[in-house]
N, C-alpha and C positions, 0 to 999 in steps of 0.2 A: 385417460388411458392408463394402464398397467405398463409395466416393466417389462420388457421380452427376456424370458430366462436365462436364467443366470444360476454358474454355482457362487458359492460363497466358503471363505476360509478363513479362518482369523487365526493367526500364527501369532505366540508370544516371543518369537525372537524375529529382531531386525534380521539376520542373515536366512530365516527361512522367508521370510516375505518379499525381497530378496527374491528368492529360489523360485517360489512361486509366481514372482511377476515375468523371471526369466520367462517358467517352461511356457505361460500362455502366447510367448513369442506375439506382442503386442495386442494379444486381445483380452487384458487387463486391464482392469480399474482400481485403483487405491482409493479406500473410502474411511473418513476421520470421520466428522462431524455430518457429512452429505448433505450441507444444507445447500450445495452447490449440484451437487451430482444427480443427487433424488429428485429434484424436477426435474435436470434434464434424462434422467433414466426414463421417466412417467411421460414426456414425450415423444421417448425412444429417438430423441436425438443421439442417444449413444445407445451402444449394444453391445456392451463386453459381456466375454465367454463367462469369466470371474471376476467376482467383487473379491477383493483383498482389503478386512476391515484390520485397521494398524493398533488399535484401541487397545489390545491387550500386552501392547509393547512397551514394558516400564519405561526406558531411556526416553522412549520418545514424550513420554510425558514434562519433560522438566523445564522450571522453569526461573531460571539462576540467573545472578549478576555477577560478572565475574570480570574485575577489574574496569576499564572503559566502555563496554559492551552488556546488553541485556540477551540473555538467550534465551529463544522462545523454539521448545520442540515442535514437532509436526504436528500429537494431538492436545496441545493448551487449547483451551475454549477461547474465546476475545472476551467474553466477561469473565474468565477467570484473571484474562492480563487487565481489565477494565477495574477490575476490585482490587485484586493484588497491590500494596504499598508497594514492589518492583518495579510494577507499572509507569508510577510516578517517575521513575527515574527516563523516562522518553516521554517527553510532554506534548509532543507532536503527537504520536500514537495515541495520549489519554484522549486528546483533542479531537482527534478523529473518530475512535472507536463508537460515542453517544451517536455517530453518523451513520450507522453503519447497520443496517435493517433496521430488525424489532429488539428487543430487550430477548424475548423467546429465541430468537434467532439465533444473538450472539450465545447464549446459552448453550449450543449445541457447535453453532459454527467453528472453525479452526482459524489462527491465524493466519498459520503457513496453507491452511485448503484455500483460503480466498488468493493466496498469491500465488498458486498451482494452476487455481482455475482462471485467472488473469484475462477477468471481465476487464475492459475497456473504461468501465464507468465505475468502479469497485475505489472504495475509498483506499486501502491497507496496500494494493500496489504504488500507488501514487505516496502514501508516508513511506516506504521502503527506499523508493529509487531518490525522494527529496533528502535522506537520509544517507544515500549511497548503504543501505544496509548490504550484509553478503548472506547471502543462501549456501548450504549445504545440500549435496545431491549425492546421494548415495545409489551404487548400483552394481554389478554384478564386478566390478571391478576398485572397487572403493569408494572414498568419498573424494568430490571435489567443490572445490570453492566456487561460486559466479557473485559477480555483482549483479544488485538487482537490477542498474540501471544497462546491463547486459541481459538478463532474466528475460526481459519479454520482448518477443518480436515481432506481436502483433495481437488481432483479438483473439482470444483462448490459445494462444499459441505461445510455445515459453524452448528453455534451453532445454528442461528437461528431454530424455531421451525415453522410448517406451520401456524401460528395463530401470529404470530410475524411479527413485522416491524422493522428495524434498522432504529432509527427516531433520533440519533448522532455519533459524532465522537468526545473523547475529544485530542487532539495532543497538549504534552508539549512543551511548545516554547521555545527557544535556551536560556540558560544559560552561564555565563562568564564560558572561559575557556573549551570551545565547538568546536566542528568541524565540518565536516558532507562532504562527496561524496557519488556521484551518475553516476553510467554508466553501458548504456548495450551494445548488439551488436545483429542490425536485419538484416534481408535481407536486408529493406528500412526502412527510416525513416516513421513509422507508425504501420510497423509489430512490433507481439508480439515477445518479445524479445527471443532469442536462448540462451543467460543469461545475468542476469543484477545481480548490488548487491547495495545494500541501508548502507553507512557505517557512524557510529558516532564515534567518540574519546571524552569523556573530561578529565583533566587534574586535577587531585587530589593532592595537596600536590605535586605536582611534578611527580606524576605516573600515568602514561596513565591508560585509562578504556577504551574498546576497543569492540563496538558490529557491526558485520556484517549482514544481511539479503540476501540471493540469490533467487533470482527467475527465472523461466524459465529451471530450473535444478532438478524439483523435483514437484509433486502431490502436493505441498502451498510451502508457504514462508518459507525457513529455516533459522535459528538467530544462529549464534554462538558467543559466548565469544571470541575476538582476545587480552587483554589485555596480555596475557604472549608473544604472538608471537611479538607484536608491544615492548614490554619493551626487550624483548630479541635483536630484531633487530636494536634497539635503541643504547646498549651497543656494539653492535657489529664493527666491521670495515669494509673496503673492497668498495664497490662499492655504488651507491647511495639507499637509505633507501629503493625504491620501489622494487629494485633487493635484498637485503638481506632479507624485508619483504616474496618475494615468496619464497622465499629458505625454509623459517619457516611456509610456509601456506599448503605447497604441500600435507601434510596426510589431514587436514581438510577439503581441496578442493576435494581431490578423495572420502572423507567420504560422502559427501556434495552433491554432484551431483550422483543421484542415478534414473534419468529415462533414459530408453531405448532410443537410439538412433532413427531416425525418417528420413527422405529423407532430412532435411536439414542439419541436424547434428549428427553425433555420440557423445557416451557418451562421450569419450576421447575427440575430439575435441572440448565440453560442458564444460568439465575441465582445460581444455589452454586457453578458451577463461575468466574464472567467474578466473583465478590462477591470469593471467595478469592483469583485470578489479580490484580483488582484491588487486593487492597488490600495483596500482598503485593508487585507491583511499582512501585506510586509508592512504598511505603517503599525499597526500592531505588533508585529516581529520586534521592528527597530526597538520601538517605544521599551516590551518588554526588557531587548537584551540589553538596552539604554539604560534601562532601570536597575535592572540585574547587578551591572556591571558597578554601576552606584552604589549600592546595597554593599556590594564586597569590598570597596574604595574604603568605606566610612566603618 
């Protein structure tokens, strides 16, 4: 299928884009990268009046480290942040990004579009809210702050408002004593994931902190607290950390995965697949920020 018509405008300044999203009084579209949009325009799932392309808005392009935080504008590519030496500084995010369509994809795609469009199964929401990153939303009345793990309230559904633009992303960069995995499981390399989970450890005083994110299992990203199950499993005996880890994850994973099964996957086998991925990358987490912490000791 085609697009049903549409104008189009590409305004170089953030306050005429802005302007422009006001007058269509919500029958706009903001479009970066549209690796997200352009299909769904072509099955005319959507039908804005006007495309608003933000591309030739210099600010929005940048993409700086500035003190504790990486700041990624609205149109950075994911393989610009996937090559970029800044990148490195959120290891989570490098970890993810190879996940995350094709190579051509991320080429085009946005970081902040994929957290706009807040697919359900989308790797980049689930690193933002495991991260607690904050979003910028700028809109006819300024900009203001959300947390990501406030950002979304369901599938394709976000805080944004129709007169708003998500014009950053701020993501904390890795700290001593940090850890971080990342893994899903698709059909193919490129499909959306049937679940994945985005996991940090760092290392307090000697006691693990422990936050999870799963995606692919539920209407947005869900974030749990793992630090009791990760300290408990730590003291424990028996077999290697990732096999005692599941043994203690097993209630939070059935809690956790709560969408209906579908032709690829049932709900149960949604929950063996995010028990295993779990509990096989906080022990990787731990290990890393184990190591890390090591490293800095000596």
């Amino acid at each position: 299928m085609k697009a049903a018509p549409f104008a189009y405008v590409r305004p170089s300044r953030l306050s005429d884009a802005i302007a422009e999203l006001a007058e269509t009084r919500g029958g706009g579209k903001v479009i970066a990268g549209g690796q997200s949009l352009t299909p769904v325009l072509a099955m005319r799932l959507a039908r804005p009046d006007t495309l608003i392309d933000i591309n030739s808005i210099e600010e929005l392009g940048a993409l700086t480290r500035s003190g504790p935080a990486l700041h990624i504008g609205a149109t950075v590519t994911q393989r610009r942040v996937e090559r970029d030496p800044l990148g490195a500084s959120v290891p989570l995010l490098r970890l993810a990004l190879p996940w995350v369509g094709h190579r051509e994809l991320r080429s085009r795609g946005t970081v902040c579009g994929s957290l706009a469009h807040a697919d359900p199964a989308a790797e980049l929401p689930a690193v933002a809210c495991c991260l607690d990153a904050e979003l910028t939303l700028t809109g006819p009345n300024g900009h203001r702050s959300v947390s990501a793990r406030e950002f979304f309230h369901g599938a394709m559904t976000t805080a944004l408002t129709p007169d708003e633009i998500l014009t950053s992303v701020r993501l904390p960069v890795a700290a001593e004593g940090e850890g971080f995995g990342f893994a899903e499981i698709a059909r193919r390399h490129g499909d959306f994931a049937l679940a994945g989970v985005a996991v940090r450890v760092r290392l307090r005083a000697g006691r693990p902190e422990a936050t999870m994110t799963a995606f692919g299992v539920s209407d947005r990203p869900v974030t749990r607290d793992l630090s009791e199950p990760l300290a408990a499993a730590l003291t424990g005996g028996g077999d290697g950390l990732a096999d005692r880890l599941r043994e203690r994850l097993a209630a939070v994973v059935e809690e956790t995965v709560d969408t209906d099964g579908d032709i690829h996957a049932s709900r149960d086998y949604r929950r063996r697949l995010l028990l295993a991925l779990t509990g096989r990358e906080l022990s990787k987490a731990y290990e890393r920020a184990r190591d890390g912490a090591e490293e800095v000791a000596t």
